[in-house]
N, C-alpha and C positions, 0 to 999 in steps of 0.2 A: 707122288706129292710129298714134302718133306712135311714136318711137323715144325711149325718155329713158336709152339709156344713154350711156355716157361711158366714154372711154379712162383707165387708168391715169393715164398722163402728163396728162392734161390735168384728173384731179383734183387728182392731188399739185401740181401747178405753181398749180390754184385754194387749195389748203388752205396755201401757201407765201407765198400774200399775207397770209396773216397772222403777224405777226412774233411774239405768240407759240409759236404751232406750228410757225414755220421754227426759233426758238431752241431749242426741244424738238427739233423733226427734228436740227438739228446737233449737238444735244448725245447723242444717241442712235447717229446715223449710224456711226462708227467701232467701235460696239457689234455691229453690226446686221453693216456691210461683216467684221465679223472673225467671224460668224458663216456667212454666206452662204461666205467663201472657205473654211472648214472643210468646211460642206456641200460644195462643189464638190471639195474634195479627197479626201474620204472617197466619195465617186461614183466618182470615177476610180482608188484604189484597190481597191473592188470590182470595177469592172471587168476590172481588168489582173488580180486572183485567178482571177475565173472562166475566164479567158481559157487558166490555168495547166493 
């Protein structure tokens, strides 16, 4: 049986060859990066409650 999966990385970096979709990814990105560090803050403040 072959293997057809594929790493994250080595999709996005295939779907990045194309210059529409890379314009799209960068015009998103800073969307995306200010959501992810929300998620990541709102983690860490649950944490530190249940801790209390």
């Amino acid at each position: 049986m072959s293997n057809l999966s594929i790493s994250f990385e080595e999709l996005k970096n295939n779907l990045l060859k194309d210059i529409e979709f890379k314009v799209e990814y960068e015009r998103l990105k800073p969307e995306y990066d200010a959501m992810q560090q929300f998620s990541k803050t709102r983690k860490i403040y649950h944490r530190r409650r249940e801790r209390q």
